[in-house]
DSSP file (Angstrom, degrees, kcal/mol; ACC not computed):
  #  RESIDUE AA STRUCTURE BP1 BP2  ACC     N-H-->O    O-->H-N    N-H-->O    O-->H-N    TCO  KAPPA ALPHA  PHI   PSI    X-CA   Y-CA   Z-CA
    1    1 A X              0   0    0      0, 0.0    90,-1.2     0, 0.0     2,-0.5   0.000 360.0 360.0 360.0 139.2   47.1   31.1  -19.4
    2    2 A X  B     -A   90   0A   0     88,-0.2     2,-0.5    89,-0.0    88,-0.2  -0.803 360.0-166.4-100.8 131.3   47.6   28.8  -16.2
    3    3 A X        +     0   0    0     86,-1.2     2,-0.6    -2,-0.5    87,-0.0  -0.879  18.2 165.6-105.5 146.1   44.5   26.9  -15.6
    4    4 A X        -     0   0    0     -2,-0.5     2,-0.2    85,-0.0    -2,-0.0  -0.992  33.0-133.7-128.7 136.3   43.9   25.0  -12.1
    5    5 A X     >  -     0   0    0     -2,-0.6     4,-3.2     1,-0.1     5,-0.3  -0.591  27.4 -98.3 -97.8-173.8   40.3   23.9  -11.5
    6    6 A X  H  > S+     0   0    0      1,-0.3     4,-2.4     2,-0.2     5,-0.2   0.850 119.6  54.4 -73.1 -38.7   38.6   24.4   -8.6
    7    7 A X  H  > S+     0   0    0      1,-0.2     4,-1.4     2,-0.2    -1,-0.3   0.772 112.6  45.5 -79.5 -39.3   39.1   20.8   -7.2
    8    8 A X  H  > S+     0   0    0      2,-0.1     4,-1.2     3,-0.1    -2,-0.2   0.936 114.9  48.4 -67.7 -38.1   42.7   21.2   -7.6
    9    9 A X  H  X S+     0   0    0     -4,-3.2     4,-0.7     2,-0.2    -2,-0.2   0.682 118.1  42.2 -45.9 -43.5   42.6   25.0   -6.0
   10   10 A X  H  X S+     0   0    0     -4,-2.4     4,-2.1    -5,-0.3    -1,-0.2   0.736 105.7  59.2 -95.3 -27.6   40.5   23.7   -3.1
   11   11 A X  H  X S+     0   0    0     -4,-1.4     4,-1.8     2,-0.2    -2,-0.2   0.868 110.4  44.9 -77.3 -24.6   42.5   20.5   -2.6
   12   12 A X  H  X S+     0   0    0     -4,-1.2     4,-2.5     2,-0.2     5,-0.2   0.793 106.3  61.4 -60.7 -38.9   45.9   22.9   -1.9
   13   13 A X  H  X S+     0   0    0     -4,-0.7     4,-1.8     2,-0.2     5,-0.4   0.905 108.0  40.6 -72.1 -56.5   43.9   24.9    0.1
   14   14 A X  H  X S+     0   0    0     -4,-2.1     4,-0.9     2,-0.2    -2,-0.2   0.960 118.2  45.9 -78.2 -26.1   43.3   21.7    2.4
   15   15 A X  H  X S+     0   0    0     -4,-1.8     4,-2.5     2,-0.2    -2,-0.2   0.644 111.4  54.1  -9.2 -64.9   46.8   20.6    2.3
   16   16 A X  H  X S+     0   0    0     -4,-2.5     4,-2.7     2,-0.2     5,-0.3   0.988 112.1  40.0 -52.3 -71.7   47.9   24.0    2.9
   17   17 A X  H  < S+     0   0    0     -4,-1.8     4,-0.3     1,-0.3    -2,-0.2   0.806 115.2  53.8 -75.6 -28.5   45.9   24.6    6.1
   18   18 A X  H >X S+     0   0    0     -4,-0.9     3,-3.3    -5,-0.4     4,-1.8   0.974 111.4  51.2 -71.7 -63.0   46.9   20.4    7.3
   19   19 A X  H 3< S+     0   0    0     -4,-2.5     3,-0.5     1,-0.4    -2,-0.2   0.867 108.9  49.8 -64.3 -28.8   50.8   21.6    6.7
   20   20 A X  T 3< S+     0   0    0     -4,-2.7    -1,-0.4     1,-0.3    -2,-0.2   0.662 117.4  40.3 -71.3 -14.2   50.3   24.8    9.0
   21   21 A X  T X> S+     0   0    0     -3,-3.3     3,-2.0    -5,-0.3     4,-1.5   0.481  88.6 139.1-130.7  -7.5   48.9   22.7   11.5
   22   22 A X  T 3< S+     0   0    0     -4,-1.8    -3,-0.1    -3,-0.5    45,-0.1  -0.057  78.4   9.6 -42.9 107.6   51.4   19.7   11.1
   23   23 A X  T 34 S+     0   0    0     -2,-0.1    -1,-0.3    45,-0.1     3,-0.1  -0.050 124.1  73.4 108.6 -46.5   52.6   18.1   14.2
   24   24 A X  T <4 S-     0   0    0     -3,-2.0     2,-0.3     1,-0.3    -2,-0.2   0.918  96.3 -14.4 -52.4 -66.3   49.8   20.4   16.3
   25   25 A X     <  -     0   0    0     -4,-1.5    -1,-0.3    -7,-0.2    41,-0.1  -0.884  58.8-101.7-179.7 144.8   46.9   19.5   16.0
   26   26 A X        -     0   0    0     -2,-0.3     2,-0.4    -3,-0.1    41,-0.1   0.165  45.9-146.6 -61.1 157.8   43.9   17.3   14.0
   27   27 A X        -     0   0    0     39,-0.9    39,-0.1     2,-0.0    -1,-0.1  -0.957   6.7-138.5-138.2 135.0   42.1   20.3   11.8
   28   28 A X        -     0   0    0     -2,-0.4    38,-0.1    37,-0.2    37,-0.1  -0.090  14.6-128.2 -82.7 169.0   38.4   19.6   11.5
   29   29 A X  S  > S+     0   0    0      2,-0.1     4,-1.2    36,-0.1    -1,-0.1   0.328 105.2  61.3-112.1  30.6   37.4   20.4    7.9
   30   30 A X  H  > S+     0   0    0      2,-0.1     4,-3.5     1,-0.1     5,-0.3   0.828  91.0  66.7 -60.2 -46.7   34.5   22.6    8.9
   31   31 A X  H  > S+     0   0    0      2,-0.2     4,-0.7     1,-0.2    -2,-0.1   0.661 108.6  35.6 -44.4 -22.3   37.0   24.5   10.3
   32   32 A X  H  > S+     0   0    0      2,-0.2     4,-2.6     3,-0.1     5,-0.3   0.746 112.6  65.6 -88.6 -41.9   38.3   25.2    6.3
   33   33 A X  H  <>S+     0   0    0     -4,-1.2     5,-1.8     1,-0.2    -2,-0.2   0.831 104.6  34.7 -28.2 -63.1   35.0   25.3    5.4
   34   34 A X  H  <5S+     0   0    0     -4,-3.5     3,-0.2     3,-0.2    -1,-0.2   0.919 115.8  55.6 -70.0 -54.9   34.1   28.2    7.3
   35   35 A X  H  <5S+     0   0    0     -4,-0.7    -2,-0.2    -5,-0.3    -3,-0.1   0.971 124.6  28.0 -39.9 -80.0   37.8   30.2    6.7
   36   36 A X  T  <5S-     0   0    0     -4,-2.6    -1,-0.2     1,-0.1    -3,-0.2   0.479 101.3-126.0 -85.2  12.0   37.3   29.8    3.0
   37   37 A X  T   5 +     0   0    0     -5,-0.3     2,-0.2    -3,-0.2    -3,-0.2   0.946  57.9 145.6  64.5  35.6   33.8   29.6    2.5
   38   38 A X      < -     0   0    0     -5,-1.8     2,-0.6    -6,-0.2    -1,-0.2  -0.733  56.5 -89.3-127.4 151.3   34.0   26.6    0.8
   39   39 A X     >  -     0   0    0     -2,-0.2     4,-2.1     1,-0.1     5,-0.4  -0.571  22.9-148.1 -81.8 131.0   31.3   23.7    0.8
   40   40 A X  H  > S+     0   0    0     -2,-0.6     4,-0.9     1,-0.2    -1,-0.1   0.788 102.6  54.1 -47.5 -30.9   31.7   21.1    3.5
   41   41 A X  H >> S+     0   0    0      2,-0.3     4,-2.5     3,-0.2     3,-0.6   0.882 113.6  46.7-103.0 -54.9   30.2   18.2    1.2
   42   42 A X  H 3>>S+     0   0    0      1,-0.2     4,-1.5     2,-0.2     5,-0.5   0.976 113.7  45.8 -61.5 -68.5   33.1   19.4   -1.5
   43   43 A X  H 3X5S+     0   0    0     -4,-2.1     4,-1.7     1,-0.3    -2,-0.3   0.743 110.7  53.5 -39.5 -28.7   35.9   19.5    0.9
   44   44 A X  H <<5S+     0   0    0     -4,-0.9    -1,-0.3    -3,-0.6    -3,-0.2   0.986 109.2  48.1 -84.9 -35.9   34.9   16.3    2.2
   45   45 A X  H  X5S+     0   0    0     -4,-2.5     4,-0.8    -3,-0.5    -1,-0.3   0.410 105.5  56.3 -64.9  -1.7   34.9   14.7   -1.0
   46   46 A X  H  X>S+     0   0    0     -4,-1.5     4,-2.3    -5,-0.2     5,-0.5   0.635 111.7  50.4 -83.6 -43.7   38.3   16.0   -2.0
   47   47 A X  H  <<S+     0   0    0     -4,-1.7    -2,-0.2    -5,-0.5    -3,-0.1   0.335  91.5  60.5-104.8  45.7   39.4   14.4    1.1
   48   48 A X  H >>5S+     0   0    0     -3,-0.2     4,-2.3     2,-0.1     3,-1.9   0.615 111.5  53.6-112.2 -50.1   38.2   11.1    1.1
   49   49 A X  H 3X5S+     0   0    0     -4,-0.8     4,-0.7     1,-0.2    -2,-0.2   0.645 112.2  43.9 -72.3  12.2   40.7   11.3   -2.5
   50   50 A X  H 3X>S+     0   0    0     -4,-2.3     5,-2.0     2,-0.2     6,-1.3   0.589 110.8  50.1 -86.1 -18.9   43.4   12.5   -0.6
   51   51 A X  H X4<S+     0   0    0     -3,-1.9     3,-3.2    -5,-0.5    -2,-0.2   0.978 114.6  45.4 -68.7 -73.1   42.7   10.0    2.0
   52   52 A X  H 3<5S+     0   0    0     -4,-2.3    -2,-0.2     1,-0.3    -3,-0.1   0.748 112.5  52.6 -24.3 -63.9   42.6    7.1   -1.1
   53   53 A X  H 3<5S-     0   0    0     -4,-0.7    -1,-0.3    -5,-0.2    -2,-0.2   0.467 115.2-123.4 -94.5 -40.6   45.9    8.8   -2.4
   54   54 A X  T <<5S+     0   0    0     -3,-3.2    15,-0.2    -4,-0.7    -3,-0.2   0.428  78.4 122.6  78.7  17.1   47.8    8.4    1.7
   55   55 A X  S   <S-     0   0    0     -5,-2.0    14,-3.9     1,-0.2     2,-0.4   0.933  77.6  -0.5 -71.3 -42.1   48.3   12.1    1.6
   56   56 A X  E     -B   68   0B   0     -6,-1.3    -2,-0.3    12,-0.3     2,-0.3  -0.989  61.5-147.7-145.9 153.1   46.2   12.7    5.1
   57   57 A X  E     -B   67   0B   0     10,-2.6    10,-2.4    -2,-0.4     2,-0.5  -0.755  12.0-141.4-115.3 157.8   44.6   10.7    7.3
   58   58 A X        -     0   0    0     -2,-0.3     2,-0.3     8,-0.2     8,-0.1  -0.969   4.4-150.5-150.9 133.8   41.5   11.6    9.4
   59   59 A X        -     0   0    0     -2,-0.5     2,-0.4     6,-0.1    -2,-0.0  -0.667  22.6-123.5-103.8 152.3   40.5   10.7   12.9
   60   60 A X        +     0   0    0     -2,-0.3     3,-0.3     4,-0.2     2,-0.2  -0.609  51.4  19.4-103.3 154.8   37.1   10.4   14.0
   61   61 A X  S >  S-     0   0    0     -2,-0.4     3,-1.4     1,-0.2    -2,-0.1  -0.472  90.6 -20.1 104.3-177.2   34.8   12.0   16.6
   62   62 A X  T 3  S+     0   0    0      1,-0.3    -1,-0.2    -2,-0.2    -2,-0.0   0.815 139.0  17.2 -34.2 -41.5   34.5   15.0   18.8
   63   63 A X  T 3  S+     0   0    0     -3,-0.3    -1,-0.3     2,-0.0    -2,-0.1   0.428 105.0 109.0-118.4   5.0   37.3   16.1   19.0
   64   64 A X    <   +     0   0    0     -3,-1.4    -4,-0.2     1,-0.1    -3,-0.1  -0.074  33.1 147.2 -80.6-167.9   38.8   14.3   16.0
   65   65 A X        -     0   0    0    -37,-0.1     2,-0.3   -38,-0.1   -37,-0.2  -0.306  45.7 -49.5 176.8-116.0   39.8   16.0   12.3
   66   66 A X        +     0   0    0     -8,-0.1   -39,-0.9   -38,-0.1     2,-0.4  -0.964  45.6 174.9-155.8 135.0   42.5   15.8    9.3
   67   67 A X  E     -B   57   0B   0    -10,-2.4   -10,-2.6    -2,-0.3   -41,-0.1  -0.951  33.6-104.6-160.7 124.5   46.1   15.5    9.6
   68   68 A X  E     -B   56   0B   0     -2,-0.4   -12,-0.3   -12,-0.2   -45,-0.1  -0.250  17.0-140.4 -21.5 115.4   48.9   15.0    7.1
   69   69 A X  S    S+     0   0    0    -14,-3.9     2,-0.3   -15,-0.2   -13,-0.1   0.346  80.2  14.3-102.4  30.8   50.6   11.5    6.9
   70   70 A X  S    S-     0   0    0    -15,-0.3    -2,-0.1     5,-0.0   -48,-0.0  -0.915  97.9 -61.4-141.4-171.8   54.3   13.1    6.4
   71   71 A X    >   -     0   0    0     -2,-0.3     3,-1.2     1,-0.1    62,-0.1  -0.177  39.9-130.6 -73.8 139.5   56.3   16.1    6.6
   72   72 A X  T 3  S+     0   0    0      1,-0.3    62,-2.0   -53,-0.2     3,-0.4   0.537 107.3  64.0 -74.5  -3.0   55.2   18.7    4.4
   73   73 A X  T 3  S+     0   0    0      1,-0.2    -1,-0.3    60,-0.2    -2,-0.1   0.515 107.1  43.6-104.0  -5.9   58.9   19.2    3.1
   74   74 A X  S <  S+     0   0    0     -3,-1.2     2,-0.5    58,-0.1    -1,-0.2  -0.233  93.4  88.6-115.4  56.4   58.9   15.3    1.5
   75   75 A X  S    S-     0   0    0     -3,-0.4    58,-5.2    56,-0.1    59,-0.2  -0.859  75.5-148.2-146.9 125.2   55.4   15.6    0.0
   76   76 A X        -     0   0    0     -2,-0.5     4,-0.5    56,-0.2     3,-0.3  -0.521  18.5-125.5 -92.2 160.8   56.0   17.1   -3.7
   77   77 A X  S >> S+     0   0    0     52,-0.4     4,-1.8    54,-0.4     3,-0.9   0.896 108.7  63.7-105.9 -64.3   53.0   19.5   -5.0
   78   78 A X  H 3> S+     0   0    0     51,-1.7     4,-1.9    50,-0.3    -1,-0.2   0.859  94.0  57.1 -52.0 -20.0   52.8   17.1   -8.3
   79   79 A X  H 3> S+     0   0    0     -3,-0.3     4,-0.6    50,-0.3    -1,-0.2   0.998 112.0  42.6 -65.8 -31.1   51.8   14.1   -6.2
   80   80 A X  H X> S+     0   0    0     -3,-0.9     3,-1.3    -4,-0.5     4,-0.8   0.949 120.3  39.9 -59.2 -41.1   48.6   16.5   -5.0
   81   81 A X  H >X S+     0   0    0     -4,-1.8     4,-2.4     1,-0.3     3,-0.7   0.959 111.9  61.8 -65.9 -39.5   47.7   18.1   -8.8
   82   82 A X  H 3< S+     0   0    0     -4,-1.9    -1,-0.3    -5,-0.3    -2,-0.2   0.692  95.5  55.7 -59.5 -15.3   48.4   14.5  -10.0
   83   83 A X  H << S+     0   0    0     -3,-1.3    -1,-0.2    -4,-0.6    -2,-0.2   0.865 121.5  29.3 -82.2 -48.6   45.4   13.0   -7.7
   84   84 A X  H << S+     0   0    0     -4,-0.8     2,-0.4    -3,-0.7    -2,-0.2   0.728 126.7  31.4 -99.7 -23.6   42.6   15.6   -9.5
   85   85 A X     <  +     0   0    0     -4,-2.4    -1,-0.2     1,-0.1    -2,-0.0  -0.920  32.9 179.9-155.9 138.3   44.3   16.0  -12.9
   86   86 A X        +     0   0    0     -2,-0.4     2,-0.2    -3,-0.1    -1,-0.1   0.298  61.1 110.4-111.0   9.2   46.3   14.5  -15.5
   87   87 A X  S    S-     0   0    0      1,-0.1     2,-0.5    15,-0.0    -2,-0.1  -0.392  75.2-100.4 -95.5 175.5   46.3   17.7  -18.2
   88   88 A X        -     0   0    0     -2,-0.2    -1,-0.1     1,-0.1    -2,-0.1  -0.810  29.3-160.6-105.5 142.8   48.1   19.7  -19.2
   89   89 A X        +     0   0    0     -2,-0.5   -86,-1.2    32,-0.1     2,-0.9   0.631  66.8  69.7-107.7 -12.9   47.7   23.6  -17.4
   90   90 A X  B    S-A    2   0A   0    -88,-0.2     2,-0.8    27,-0.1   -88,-0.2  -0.895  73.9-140.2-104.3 111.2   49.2   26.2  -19.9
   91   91 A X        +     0   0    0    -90,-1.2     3,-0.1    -2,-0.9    -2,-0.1  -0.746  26.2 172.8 -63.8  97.9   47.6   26.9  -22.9
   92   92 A X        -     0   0    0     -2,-0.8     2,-0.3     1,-0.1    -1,-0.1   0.791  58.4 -37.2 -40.1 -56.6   48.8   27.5  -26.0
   93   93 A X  S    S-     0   0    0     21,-0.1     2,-1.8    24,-0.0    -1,-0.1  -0.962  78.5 -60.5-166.0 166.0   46.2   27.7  -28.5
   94   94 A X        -     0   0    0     -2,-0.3     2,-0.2    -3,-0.1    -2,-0.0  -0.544  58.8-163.4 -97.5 127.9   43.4   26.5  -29.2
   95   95 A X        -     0   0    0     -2,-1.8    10,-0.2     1,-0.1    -1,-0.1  -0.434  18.6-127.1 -78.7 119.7   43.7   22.6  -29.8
   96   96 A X        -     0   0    0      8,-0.4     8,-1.2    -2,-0.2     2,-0.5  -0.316  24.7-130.4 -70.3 168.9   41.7   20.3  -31.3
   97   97 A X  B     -C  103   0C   0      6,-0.2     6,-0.2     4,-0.1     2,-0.1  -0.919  24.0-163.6-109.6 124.1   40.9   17.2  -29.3
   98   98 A X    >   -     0   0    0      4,-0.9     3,-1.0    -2,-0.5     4,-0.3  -0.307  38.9 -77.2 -80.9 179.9   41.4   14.0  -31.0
   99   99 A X  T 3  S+     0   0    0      1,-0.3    -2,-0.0     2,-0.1    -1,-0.0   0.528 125.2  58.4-106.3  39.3   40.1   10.8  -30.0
  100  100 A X  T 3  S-     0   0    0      2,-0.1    -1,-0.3     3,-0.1     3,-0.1   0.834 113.1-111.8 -53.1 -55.0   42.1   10.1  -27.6
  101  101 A X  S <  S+     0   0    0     -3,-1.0     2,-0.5     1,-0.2    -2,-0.1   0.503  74.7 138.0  97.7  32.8   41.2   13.1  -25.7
  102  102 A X        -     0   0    0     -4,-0.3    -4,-0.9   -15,-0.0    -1,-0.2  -0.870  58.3-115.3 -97.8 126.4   44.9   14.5  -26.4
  103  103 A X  B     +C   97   0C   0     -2,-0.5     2,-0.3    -6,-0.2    -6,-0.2  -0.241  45.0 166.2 -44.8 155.7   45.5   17.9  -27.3
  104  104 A X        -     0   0    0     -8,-1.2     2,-0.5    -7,-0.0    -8,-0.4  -0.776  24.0-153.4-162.0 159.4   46.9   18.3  -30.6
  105  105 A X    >   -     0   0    0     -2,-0.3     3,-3.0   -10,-0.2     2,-0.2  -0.968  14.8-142.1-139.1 110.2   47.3   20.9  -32.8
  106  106 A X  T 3  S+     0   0    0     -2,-0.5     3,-0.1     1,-0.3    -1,-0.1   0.411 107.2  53.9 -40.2  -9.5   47.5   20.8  -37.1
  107  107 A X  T >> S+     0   0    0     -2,-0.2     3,-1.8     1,-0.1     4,-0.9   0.396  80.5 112.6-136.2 -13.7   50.2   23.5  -36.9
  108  108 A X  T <4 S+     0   0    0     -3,-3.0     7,-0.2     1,-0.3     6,-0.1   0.790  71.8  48.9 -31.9 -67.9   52.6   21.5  -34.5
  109  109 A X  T 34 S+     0   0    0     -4,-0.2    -1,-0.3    -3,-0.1     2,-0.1   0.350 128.1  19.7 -85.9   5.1   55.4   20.7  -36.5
  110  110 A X  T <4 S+     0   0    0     -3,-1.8     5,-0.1     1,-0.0    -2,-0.1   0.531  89.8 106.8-145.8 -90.0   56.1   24.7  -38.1
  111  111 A X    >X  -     0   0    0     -4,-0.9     4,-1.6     1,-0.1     3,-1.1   0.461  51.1-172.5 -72.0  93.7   54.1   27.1  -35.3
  112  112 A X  H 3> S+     0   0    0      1,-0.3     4,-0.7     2,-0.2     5,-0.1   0.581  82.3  46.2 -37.9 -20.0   57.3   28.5  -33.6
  113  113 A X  H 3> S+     0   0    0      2,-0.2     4,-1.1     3,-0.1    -1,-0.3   0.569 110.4  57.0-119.6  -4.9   55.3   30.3  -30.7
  114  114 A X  H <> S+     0   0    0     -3,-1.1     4,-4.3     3,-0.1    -2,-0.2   0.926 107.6  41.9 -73.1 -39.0   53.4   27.1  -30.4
  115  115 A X  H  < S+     0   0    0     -4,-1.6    -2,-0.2     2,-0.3    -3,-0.2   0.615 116.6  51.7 -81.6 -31.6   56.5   24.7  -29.7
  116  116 A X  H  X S+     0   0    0     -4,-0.7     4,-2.7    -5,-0.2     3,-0.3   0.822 109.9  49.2 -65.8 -48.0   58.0   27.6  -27.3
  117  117 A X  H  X S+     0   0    0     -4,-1.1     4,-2.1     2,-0.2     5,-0.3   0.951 115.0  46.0 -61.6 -45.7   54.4   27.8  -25.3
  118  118 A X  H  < S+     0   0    0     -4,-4.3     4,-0.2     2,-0.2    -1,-0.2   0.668 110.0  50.5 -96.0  14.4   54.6   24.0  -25.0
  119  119 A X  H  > S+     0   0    0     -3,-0.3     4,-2.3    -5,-0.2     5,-0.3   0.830 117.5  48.5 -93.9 -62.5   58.4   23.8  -23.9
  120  120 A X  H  X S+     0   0    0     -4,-2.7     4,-2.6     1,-0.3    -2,-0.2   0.748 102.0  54.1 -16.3 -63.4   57.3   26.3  -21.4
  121  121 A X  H  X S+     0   0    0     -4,-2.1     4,-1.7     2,-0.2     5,-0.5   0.816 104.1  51.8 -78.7 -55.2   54.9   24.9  -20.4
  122  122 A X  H >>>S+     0   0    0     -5,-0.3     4,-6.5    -4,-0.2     3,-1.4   0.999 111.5  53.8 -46.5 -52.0   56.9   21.4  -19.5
  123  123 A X  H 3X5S+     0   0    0     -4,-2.3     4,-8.3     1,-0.2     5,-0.3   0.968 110.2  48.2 -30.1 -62.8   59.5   23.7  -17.4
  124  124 A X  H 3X5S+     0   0    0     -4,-2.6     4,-0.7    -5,-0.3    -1,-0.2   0.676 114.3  41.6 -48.3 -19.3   56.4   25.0  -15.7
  125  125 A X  H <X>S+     0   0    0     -4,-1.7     4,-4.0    -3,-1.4     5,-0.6   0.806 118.4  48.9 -84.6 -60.3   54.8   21.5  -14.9
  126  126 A X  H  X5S+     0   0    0     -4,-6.5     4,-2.0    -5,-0.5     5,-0.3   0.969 113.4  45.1 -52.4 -51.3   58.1   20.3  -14.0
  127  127 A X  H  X<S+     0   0    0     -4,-8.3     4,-1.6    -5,-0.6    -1,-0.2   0.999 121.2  37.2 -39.8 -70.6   59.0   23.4  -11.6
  128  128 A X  H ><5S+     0   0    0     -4,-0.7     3,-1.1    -5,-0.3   -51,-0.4   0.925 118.1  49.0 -53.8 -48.8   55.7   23.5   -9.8
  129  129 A X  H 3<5S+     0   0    0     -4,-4.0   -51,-1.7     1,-0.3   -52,-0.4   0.840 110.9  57.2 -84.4 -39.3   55.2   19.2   -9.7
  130  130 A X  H 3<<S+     0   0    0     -4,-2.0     2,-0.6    -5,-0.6    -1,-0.3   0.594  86.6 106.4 -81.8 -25.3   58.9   19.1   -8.3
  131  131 A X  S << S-     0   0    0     -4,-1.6   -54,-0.4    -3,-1.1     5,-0.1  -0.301  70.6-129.7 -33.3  91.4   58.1   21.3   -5.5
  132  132 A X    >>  -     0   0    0     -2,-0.6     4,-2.6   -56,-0.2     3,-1.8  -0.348  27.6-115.8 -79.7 137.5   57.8   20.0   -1.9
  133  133 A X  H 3> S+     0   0    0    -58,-5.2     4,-2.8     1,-0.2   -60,-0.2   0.783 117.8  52.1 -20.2 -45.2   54.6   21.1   -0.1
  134  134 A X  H 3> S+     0   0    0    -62,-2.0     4,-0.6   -59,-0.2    -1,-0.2   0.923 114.2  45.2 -63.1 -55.8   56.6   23.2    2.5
  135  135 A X  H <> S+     0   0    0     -3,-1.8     4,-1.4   -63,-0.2    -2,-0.2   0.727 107.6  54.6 -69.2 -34.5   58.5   25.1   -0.6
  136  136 A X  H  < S+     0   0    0     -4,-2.6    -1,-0.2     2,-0.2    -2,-0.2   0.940 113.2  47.7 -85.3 -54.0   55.2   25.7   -2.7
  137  137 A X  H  < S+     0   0    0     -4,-2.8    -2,-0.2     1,-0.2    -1,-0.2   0.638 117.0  35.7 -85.0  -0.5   53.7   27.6    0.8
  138  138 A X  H  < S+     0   0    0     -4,-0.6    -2,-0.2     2,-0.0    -1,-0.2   0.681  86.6 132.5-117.1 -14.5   56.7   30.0    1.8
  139  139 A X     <  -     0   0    0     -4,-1.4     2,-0.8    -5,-0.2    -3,-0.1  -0.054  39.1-168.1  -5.0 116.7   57.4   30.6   -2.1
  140  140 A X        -     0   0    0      0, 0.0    -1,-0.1     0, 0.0    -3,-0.0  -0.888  17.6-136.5-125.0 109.9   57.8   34.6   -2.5
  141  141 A X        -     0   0    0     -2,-0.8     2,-0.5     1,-0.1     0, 0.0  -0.180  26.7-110.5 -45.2-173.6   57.8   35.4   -6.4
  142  142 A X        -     0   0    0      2,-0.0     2,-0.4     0, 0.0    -1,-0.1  -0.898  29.7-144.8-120.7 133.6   60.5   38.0   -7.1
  143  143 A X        -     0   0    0     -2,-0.5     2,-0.4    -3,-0.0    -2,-0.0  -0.918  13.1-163.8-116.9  96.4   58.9   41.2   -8.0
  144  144 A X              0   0    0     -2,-0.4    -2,-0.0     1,-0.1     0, 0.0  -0.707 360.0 360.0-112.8 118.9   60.7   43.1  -10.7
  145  145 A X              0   0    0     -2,-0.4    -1,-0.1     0, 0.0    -2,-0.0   0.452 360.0 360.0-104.4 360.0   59.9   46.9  -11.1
C-alpha cells in the first residue's frame, strides 16, 4: 500500500499549482486554499517549510503571493517528500518498530515476499524521488486492458 500523508499530499498540491503558474504570475495561497478546500493556516505552514527548504519564495502585500525559486524541470519530487518525511511509503507487513524507530521485521532474512515488497519498494522511492517536478505533473500512467 503507498502511503503519502496529508502534509506531503498538500505540499505537491502547492508546488503543483506554483509550477502551473511559473514564470506568470505570484499565486496567493488563499487562492489554493479555496480550489482545494484546504485550510489556509495548514497551507501556510507547509509553506513557510518550503520557504526554509528554498523551494519558493513568497512576496508580500496586496497584490503579492508564492512563486517557485527554479524551473519546475530541475526541482526533483524527492527534494519536496524529503522536506515532510524521511519513511519509508510501501508497506510490506506489519513491522515492529525498534528503538530506533526503524522498521524491522523478525522474518527479514527467509520471508521471500517480504524481501521482494522491500526491493520494490526501493525502485519505487527511487522512481518517484528521481522525478523532476515538471515530469511528476504531465506523467500519464499506461493503462493496460
Amino acid at each position: 500500500m503507498i502511503r503519502f500523508s496529508r502534509r506531503e499530499d498538500y505540499a505537491i498540491v502547492i508546488i503543483g499549482t506554483l509550477a502551473e503558474a511559473f514564470k506568470k504570475r505570484l499565486v496567493p495561497l488563499s487562492d489554493i486554499a479555496k480550489e482545494y478546500k484546504i485550510s489556509s493556516l495548514f497551507l501556510r505552514n507547509l509553506a513557510n517549510e518550503l520557504r526554509e527548504a528554498g523551494i519558493i519564495k513568497a512576496v508580500e502585500g496586496k497584490n503579492g503571493g508564492y512563486y517557485l525559486t527554479r524551473d519546475p524541470h530541475e526541482i526533483k519530487m524527492g527534494e519536496i517528500l524529503s522536506i515532510f518525511s524521511k519513511k519509508q511509503h510501501l508497506i510490506c507487513c506489519p513491522a515492529n518498530i525498534n528503538s530506533n524507530f526503524k522498521r524491522i521485521c523478525p522474518k527479514e532474512k527467509y520471508c521471500v515476499a517480504g524481501n521482494v515488497w522491500r526491493e520494490l519498494n526501493k525502485e519505487f522511492m527511487d522512481k518517484v524521488y528521481s522525478l523532476s517536478l515538471k515530469a511528476f505533473l504531465e506523467y500519464k500512467p499506461k493503462i493496460d486492458i
